[in-house]
N, C-alpha and C positions, 0 to 999 in steps of 0.2 A: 278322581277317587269318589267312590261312593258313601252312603251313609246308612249302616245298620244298624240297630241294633240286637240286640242276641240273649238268652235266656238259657244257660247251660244248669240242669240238674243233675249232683255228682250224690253217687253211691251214698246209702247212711252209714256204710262199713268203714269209712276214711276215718284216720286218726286227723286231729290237728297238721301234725308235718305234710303228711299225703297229700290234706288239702290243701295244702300250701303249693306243696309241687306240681299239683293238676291245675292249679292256676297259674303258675310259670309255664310250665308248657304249653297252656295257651295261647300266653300272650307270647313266649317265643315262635310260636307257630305261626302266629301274625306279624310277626316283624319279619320272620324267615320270607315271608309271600309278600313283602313289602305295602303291610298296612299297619294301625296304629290303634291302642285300647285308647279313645278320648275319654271315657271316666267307666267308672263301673261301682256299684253296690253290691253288699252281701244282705240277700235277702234272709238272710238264715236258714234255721233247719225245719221247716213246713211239712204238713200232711201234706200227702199226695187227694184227690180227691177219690182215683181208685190203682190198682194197683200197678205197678210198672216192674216188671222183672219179680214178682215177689217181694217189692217192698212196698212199705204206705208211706214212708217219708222219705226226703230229700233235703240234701245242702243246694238252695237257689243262688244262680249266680246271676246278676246282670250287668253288661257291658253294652257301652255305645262304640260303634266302630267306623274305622276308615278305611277303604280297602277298596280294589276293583270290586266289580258286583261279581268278574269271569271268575275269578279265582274263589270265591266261596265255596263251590261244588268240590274244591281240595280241602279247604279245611272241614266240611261233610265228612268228605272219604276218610280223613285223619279221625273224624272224633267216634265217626261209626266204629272204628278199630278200638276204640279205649273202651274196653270195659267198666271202668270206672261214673264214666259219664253214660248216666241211662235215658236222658231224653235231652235234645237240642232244639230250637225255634232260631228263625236268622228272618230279621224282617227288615228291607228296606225302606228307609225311612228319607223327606226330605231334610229335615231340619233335626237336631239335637232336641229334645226338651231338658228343662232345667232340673236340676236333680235336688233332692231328692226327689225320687218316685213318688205316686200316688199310697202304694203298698208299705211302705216306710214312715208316710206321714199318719195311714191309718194307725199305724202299730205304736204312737208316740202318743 
């Protein structure tokens, strides 16, 4: 198993429950393809720097993950399909770093 982690921005049009749901679908989508969320932050609701589909903000989402590296290119094809999620980053990484993020600790 390999080691990513991942950066998903969901729509500003989600209610509360919705977001909840596109983050279960995630993580069911990764256990479906037999890999695993090791931790994950909500970065909150951020300015975009410029636009993305016609919006300026986003719900940030960050996850570290476990998973082949071969089957990424599936959950690509999965999240390219959701509209909901308007931009993804998937970056392999060797080792975890400790959380919180650097982005979390600015914000305290």
């Amino acid at each position: 198993m390999s080691k990513f982690e991942a950066v998903i921005l969901l729509s500003p049009d989600l209610s509360t429950e919705n977001l909840k749901k596109q983050e279960d679908s995630f993580k069911k989508l990764l256990i479906g393809l037999n890999g695993s969320v090791f931790s994950k932050e909500d970065w909150g609701f951020r300015n975009l720097n410029y636009k993305i589909k016609n919006f300026k903000k986003a719900f940030y989402k960050f996850y570290q993950l476990e998973i082949e590296g071969s089957k990424i290119q599936n959950i690509k094809k999965n999240i390219n399909q959701n509209e909901q999620i308007i931009r993804h980053l998937f970056v392999k990484v060797k080792n975890h770093k400790e959380l919180p993020t650097k982005i979390l600790k600015e914000e305290k």
